[in-house]
DSSP file (Angstrom, degrees, kcal/mol; ACC not computed):
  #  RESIDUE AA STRUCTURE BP1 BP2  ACC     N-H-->O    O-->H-N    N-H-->O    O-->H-N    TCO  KAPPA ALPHA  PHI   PSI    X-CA   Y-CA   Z-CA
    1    1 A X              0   0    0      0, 0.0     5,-0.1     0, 0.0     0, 0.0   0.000 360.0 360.0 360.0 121.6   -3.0    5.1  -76.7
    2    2 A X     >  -     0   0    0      1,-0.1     4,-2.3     3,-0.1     5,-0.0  -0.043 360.0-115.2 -41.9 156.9   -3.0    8.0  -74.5
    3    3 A X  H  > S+     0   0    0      2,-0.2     4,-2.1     1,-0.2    -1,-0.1   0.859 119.7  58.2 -76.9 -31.4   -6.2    9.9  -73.6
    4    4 A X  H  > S+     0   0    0      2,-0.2     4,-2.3     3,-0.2     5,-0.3   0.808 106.3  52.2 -38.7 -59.0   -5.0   12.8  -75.4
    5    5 A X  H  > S+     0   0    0      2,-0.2     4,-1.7     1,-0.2    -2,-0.2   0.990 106.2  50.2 -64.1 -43.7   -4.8   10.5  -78.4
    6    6 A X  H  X S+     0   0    0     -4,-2.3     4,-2.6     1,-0.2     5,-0.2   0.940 111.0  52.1 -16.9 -77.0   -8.1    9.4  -78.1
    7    7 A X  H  X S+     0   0    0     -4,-2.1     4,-1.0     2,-0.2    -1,-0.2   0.626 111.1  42.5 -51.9 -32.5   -9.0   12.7  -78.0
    8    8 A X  H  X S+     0   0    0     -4,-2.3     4,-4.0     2,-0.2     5,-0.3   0.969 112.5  54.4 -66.0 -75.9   -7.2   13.9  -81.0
    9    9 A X  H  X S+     0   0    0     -4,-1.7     4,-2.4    -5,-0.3     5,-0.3   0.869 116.4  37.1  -5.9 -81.2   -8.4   10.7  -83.0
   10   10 A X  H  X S+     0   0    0     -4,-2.6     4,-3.2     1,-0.3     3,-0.4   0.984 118.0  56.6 -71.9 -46.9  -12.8   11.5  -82.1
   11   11 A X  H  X S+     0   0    0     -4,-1.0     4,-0.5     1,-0.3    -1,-0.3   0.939 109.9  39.9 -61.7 -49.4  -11.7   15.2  -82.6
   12   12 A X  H  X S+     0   0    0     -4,-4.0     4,-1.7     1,-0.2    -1,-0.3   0.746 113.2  54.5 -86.5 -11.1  -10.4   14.4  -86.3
   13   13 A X  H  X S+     0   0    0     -4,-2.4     4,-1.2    -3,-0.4     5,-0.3   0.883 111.1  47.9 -70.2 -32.8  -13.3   12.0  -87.3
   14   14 A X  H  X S+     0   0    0     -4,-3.2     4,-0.8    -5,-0.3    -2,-0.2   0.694 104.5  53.4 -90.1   6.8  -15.7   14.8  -86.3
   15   15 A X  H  < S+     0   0    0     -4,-0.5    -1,-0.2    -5,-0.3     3,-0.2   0.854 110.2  52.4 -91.8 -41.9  -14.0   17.6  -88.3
   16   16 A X  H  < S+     0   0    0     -4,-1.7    -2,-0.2     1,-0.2    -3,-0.1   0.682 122.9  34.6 -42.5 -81.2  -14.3   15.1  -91.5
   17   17 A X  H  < S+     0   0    0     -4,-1.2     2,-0.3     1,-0.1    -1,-0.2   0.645 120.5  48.6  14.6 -84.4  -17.9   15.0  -90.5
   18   18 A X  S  < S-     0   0    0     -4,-0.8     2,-0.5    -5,-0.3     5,-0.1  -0.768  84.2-117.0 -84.0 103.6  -18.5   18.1  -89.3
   19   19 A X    >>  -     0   0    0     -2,-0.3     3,-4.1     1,-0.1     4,-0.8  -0.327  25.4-128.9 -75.6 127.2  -17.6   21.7  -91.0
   20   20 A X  H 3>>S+     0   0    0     -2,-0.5     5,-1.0     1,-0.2     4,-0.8   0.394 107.9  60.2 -36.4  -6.0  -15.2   23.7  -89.1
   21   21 A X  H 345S+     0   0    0     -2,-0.3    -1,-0.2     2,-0.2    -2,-0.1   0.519 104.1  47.5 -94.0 -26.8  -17.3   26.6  -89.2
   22   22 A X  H <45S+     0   0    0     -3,-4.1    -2,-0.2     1,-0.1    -3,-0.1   0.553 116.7  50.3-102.2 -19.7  -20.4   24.7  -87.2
   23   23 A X  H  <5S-     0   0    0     -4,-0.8    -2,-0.2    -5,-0.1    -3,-0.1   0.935  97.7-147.5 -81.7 -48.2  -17.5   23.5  -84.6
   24   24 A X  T  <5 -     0   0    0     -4,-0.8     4,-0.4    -5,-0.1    -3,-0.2   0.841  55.3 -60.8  54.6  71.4  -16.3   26.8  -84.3
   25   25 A X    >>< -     0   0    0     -5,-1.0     3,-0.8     1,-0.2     4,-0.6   0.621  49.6 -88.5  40.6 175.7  -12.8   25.4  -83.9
   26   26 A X  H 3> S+     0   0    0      1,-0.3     4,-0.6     2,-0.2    -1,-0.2   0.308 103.4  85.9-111.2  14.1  -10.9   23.2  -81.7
   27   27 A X  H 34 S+     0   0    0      2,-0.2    -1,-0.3     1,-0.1     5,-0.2   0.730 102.3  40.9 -50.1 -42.4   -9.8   25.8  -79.2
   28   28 A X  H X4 S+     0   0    0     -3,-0.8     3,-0.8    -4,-0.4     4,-0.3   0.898 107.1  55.3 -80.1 -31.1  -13.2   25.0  -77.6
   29   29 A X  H 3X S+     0   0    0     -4,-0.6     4,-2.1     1,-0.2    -1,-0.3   0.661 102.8  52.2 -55.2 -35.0  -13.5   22.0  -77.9
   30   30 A X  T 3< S+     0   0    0     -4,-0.6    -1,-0.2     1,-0.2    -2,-0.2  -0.019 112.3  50.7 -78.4  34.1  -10.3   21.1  -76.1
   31   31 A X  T <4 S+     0   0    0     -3,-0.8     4,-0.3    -4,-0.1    -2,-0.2   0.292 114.2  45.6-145.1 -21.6  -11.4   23.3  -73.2
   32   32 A X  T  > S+     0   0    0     -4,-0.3     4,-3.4    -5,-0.2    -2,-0.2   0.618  92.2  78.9 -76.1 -29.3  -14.6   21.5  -73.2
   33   33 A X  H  X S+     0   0    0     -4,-2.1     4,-1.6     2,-0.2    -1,-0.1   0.751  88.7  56.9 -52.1 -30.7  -13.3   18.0  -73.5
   34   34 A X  H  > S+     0   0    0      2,-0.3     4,-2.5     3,-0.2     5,-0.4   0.809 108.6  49.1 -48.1 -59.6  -12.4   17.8  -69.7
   35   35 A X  H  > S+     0   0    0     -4,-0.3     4,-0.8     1,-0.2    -2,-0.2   0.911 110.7  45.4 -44.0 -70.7  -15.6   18.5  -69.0
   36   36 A X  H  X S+     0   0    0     -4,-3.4     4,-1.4     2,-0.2     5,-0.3   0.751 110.7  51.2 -21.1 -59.3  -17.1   16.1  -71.1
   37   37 A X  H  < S+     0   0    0     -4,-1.6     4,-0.4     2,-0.2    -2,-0.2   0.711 115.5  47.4 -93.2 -43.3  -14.8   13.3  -70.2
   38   38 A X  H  X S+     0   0    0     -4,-2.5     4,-3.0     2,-0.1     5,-0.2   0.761 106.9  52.0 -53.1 -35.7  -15.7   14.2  -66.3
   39   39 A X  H  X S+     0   0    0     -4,-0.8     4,-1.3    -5,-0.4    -2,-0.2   0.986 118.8  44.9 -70.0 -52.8  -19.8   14.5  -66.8
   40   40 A X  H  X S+     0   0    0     -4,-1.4     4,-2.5     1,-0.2     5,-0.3   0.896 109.4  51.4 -67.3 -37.5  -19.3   10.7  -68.5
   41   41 A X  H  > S+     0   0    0     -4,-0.4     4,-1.3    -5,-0.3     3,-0.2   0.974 110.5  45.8 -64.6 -55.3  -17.2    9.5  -66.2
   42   42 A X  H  X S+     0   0    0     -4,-3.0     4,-1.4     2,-0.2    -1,-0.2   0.596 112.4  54.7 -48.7 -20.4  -19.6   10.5  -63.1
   43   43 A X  H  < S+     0   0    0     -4,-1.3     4,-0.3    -5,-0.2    -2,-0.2   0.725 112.2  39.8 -96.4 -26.2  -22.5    9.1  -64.9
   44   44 A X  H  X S+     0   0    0     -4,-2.5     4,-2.1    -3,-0.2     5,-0.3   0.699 112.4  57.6 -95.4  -9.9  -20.8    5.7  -65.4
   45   45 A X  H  X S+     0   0    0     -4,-1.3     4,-2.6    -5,-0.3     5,-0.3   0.993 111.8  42.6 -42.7 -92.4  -19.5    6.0  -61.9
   46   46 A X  H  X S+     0   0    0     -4,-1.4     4,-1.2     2,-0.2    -1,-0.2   0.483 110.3  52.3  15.4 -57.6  -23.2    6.4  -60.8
   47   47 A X  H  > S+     0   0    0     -4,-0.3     4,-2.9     2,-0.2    -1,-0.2   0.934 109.2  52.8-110.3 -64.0  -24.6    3.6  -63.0
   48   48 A X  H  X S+     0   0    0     -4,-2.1     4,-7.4    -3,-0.3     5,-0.3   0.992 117.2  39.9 -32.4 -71.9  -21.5    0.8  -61.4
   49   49 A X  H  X S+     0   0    0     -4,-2.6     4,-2.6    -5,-0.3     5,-0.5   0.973 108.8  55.7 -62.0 -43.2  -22.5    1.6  -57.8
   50   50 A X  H  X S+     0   0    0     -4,-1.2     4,-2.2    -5,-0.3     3,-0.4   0.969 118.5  33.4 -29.2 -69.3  -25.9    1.7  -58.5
   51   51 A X  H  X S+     0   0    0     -4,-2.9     4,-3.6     1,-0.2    -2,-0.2   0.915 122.0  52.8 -55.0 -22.9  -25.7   -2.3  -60.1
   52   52 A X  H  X S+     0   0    0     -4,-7.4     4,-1.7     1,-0.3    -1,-0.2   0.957 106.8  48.2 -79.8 -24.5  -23.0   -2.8  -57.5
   53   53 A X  H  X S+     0   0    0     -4,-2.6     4,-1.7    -3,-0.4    -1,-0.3   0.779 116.0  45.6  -2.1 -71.8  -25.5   -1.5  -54.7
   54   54 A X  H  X S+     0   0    0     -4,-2.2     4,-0.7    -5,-0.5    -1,-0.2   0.926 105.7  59.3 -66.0 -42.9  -28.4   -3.9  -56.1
   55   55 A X  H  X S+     0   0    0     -4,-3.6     4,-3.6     1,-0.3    -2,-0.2   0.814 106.1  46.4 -55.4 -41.8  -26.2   -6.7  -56.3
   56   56 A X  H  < S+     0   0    0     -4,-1.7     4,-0.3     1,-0.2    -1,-0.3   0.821 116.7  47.4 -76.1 -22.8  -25.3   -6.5  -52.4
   57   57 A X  H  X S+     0   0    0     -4,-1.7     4,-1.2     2,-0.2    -1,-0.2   0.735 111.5  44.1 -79.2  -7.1  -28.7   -6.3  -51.9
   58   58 A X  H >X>S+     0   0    0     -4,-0.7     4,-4.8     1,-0.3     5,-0.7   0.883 115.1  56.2 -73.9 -51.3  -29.9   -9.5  -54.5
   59   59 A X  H 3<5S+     0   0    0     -4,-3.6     4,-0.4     1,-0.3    -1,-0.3   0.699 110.0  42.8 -67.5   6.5  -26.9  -11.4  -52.8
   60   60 A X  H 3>5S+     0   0    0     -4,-0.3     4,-1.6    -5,-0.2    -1,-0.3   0.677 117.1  44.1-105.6 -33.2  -28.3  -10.9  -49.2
   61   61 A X  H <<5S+     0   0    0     -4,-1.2     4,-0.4    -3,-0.7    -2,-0.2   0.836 116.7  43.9 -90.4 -16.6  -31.7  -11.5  -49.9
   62   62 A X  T >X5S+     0   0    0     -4,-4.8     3,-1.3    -5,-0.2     4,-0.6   0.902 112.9  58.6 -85.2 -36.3  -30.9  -14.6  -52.0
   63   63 A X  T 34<S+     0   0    0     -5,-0.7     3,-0.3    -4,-0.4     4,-0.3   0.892 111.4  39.2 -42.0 -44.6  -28.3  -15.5  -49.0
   64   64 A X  T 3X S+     0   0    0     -4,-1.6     4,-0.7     1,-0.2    -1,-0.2   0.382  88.1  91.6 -92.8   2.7  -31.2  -15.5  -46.4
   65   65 A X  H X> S+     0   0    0     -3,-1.3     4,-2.8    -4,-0.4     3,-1.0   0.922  75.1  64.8 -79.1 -50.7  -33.6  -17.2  -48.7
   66   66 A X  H 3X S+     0   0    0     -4,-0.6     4,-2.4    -3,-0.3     5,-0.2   0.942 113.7  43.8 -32.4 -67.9  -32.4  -21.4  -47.2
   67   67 A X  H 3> S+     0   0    0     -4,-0.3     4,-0.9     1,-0.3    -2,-0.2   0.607 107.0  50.0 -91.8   9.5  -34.0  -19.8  -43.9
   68   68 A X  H <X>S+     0   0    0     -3,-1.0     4,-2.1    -4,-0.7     5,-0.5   0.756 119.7  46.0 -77.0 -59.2  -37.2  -18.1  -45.2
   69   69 A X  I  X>S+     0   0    0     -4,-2.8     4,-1.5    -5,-0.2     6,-1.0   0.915 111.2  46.5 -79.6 -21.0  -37.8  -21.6  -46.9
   70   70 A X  I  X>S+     0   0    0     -4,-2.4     4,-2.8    -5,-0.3     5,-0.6   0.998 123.1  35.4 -50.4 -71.7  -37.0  -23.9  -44.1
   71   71 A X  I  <5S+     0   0    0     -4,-0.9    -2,-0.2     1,-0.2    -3,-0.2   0.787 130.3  33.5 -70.3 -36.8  -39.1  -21.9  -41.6
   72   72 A X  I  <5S+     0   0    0     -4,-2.1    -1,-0.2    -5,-0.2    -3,-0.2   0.740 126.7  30.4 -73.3 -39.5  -41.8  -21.0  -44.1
   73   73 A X  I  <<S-     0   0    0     -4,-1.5    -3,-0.2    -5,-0.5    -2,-0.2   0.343 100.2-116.8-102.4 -38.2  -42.2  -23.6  -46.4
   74   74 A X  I  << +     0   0    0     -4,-2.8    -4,-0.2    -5,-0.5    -3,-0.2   0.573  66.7 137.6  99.9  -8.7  -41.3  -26.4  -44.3
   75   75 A X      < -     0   0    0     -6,-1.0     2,-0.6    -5,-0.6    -1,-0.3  -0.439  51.6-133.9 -74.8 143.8  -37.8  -27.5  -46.5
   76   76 A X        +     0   0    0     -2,-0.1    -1,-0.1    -3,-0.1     3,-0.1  -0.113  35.1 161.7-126.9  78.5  -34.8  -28.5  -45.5
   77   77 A X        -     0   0    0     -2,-0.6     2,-0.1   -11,-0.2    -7,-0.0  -0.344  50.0-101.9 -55.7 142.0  -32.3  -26.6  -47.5
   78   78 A X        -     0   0    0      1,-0.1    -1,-0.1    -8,-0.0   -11,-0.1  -0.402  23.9-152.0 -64.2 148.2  -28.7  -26.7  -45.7
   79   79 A X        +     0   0    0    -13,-0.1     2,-0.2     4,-0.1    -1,-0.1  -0.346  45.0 143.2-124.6  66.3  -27.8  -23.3  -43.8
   80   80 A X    >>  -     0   0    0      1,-0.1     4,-2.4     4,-0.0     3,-1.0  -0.490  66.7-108.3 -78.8 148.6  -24.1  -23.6  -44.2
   81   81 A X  T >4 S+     0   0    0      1,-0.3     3,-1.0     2,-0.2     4,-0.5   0.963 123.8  41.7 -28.4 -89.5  -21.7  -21.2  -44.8
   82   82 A X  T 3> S+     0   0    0      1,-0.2     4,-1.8     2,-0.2    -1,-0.3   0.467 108.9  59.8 -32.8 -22.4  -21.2  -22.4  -48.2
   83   83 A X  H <> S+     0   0    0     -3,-1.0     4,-2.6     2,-0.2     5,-0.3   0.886 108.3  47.9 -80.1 -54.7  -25.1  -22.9  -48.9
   84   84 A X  H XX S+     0   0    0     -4,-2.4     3,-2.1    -3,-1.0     4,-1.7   0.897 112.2  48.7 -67.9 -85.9  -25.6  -19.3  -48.3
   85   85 A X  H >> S+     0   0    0     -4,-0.5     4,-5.5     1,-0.3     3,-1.0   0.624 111.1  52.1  18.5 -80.2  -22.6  -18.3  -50.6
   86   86 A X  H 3X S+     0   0    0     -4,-1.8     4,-1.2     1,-0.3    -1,-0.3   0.803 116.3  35.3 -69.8 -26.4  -24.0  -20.5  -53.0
   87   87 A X  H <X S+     0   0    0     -4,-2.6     4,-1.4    -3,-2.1    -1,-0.3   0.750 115.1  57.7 -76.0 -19.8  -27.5  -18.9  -53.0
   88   88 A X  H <X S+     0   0    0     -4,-1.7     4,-1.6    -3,-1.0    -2,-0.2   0.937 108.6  43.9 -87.0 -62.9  -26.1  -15.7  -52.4
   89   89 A X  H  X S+     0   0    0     -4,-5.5     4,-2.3    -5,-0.4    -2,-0.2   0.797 117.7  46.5 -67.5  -7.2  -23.9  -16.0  -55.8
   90   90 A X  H  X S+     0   0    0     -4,-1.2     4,-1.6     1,-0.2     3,-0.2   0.961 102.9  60.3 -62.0 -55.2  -26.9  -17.4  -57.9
   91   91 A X  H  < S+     0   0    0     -4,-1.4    -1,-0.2     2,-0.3    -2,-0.2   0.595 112.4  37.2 -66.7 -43.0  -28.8  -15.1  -56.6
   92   92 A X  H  < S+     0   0    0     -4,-1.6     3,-0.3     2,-0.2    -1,-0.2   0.752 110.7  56.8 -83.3 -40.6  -26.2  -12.4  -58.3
   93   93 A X  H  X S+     0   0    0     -4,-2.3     4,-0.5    -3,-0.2    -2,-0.3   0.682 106.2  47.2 -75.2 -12.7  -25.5  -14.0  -61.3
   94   94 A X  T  < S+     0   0    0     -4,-1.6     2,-0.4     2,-0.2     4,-0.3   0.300 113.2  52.2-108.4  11.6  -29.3  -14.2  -62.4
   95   95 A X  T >4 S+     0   0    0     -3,-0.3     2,-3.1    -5,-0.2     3,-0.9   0.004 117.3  39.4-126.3-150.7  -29.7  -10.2  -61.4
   96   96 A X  T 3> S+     0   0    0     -2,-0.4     4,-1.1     1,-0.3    -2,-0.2  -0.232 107.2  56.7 -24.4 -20.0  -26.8   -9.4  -63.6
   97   97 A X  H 3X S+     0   0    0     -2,-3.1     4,-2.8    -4,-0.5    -1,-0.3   0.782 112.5  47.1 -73.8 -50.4  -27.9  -12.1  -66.2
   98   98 A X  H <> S+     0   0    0     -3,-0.9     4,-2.6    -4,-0.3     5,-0.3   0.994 112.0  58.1 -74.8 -38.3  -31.5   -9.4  -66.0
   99   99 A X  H  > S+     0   0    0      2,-0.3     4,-3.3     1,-0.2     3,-0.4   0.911 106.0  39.3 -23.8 -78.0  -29.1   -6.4  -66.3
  100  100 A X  H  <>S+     0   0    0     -4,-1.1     5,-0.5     1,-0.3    -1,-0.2   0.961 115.3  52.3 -62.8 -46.2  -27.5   -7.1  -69.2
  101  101 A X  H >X5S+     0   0    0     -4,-2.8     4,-0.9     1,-0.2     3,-0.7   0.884 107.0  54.4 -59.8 -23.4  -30.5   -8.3  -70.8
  102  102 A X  H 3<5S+     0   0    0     -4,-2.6    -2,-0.2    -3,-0.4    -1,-0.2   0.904 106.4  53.9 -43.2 -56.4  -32.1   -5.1  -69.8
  103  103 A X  T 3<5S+     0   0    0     -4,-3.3    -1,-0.3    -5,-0.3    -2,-0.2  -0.014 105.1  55.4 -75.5  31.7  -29.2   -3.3  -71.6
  104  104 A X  T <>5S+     0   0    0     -3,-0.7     4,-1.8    -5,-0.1    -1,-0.2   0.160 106.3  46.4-119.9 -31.1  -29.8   -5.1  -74.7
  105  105 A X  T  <<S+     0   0    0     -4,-0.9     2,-0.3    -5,-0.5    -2,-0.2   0.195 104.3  57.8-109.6  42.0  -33.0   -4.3  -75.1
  106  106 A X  T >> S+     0   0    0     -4,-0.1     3,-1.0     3,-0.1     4,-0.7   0.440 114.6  53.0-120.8-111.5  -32.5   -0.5  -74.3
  107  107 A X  H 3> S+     0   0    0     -2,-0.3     4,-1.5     1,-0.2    -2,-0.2   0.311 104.1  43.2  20.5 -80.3  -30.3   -1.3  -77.1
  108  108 A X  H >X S+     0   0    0     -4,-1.8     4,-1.3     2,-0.2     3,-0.5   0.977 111.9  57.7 -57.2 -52.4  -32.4   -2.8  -79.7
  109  109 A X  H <4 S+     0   0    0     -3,-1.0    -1,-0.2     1,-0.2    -2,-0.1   0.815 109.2  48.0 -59.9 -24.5  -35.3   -0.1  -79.0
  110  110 A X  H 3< S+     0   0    0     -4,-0.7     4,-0.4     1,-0.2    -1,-0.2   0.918 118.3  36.7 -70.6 -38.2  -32.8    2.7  -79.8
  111  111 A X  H << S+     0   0    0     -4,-1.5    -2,-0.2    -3,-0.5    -1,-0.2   0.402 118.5  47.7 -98.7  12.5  -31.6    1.3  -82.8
  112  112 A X  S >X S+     0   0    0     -4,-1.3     4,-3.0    -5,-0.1     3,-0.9   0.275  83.7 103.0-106.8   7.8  -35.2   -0.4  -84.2
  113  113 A X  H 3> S+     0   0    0     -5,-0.5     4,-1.6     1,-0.3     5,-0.3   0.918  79.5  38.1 -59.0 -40.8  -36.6    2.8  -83.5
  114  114 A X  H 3> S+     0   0    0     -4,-0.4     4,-1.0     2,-0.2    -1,-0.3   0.754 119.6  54.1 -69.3 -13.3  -36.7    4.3  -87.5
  115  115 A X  H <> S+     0   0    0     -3,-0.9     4,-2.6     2,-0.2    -2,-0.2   0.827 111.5  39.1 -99.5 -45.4  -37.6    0.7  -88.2
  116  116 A X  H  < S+     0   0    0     -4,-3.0     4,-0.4     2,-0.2    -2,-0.2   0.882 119.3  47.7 -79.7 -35.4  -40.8    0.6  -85.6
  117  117 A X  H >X S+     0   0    0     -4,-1.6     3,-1.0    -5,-0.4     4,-0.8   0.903 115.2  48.5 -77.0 -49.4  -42.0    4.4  -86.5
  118  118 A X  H 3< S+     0   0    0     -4,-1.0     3,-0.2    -5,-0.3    -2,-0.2   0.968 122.9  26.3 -65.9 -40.4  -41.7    3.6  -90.0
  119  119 A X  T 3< S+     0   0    0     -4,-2.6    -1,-0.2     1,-0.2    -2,-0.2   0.202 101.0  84.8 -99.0  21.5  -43.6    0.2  -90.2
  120  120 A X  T <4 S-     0   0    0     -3,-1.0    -1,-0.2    -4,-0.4    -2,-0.1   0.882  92.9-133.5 -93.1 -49.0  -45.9    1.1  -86.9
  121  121 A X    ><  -     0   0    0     -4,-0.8     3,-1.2    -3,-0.2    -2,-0.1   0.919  55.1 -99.6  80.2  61.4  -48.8    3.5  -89.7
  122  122 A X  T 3  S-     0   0    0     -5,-0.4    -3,-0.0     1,-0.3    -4,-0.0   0.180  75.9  -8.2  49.1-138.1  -48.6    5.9  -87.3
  123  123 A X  T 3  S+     0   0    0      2,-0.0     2,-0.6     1,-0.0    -1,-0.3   0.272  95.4 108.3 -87.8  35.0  -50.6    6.9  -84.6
  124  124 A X    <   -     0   0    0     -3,-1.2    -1,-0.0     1,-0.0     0, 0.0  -0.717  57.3-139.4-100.6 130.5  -53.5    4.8  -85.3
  125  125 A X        -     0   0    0     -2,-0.6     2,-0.6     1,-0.0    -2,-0.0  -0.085  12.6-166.5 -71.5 157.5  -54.7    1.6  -83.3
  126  126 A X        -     0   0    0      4,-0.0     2,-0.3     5,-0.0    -1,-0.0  -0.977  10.1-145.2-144.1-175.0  -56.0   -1.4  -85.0
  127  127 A X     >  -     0   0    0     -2,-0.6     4,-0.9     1,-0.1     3,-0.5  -0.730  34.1-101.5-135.5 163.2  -58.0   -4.4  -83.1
  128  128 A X  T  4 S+     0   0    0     -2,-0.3    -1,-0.1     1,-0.2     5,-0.0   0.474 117.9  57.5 -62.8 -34.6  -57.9   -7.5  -83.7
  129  129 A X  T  > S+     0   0    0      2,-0.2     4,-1.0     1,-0.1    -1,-0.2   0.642 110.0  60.9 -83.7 -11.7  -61.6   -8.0  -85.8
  130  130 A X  H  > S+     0   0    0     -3,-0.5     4,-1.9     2,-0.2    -2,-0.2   0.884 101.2  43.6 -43.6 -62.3  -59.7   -5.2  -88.1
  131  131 A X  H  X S+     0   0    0     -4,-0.9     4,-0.6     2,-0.2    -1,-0.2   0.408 114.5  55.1 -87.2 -13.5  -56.8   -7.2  -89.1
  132  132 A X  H  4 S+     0   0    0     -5,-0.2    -2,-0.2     2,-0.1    -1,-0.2   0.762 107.5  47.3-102.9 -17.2  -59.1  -10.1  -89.7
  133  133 A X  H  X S+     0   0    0     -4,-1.0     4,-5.0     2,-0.2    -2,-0.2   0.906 108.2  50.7 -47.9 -72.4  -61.0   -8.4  -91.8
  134  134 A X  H  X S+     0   0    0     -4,-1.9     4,-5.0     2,-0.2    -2,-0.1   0.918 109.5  57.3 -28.7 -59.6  -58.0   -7.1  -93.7
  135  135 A X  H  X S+     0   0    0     -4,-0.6     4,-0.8     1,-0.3    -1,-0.2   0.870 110.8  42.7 -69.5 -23.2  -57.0  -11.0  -93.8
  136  136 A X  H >4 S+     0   0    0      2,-0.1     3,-0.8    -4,-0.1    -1,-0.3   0.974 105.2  60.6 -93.8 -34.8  -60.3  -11.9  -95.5
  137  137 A X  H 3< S+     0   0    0     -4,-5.0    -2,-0.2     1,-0.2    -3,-0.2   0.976 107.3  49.2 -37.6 -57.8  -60.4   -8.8  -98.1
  138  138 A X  H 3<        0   0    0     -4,-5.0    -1,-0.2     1,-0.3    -2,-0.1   0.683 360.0 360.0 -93.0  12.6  -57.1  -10.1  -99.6
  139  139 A X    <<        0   0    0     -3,-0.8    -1,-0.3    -4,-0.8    -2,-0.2   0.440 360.0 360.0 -74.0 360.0  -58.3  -13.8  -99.9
């Protein structure tokens, strides 16, 4: 599907949505979409070089990490091509492994957020002899 279809497609869920009067029609919006579609597009631009950025840095310090522990530690990890490689790509996969778990719990907290305000009883703290308290009133 074309981007132009796309765009027609999100454009016709949000006039069902949305009354045509509160869009003020869809002259503006297709003169805004461009924009839009740019502004996201730099921001996920951004967000890729950033990880990809950290990643050459993870894999270089997990690369040099056989000779930090030989000389430091007194081990005798190989310092072979391939050994650095292999530390190097661990080293990548387990900072892309915290990434995505990062992004999954960015996730959850936006979408438990009515669930955590609701069952949270606002701003008030409670301690620990409180809630044991509590637990012995309803025995």
């Amino acid at each position: 599907m074309p981007l132009t279809g796309i765009i027609e497609t999100v454009l016709g869920l949000l006039e069902s949505f949305v009354p045509g009067w509160l869009l003020g029609g869809f002259d503006q919006i297709y003169r805004i979409a461009p924009i839009l579609a740019f502004v996201i597009f730099v921001y996920f631009a951004y967000k890729s070089l950033k990880i990809a950025f950290h990643g050459l840095l993870v894999f270089t310090a997990a690369a040099i990490f056989p000779f930090f522990a030989n000389y430091l530690l007194g081990t005798s990890i190989p310092t072979a091509i391939d050994s650095l490689l292999y530390y190097g790509l661990v080293g990548v996969i387990l900072y892309l492994g915290y990434v995505f778990l990062g992004t999954i719990t960015s996730i959850l907290k936006v979408v438990t957020w009515p669930l955590r305000k609701l069952f949270s009883g606002g701003d008030k703290e409670v301690d620990r002899a409180e809630v044991e308290k509590m637990l012995e009133e309803e025995d």
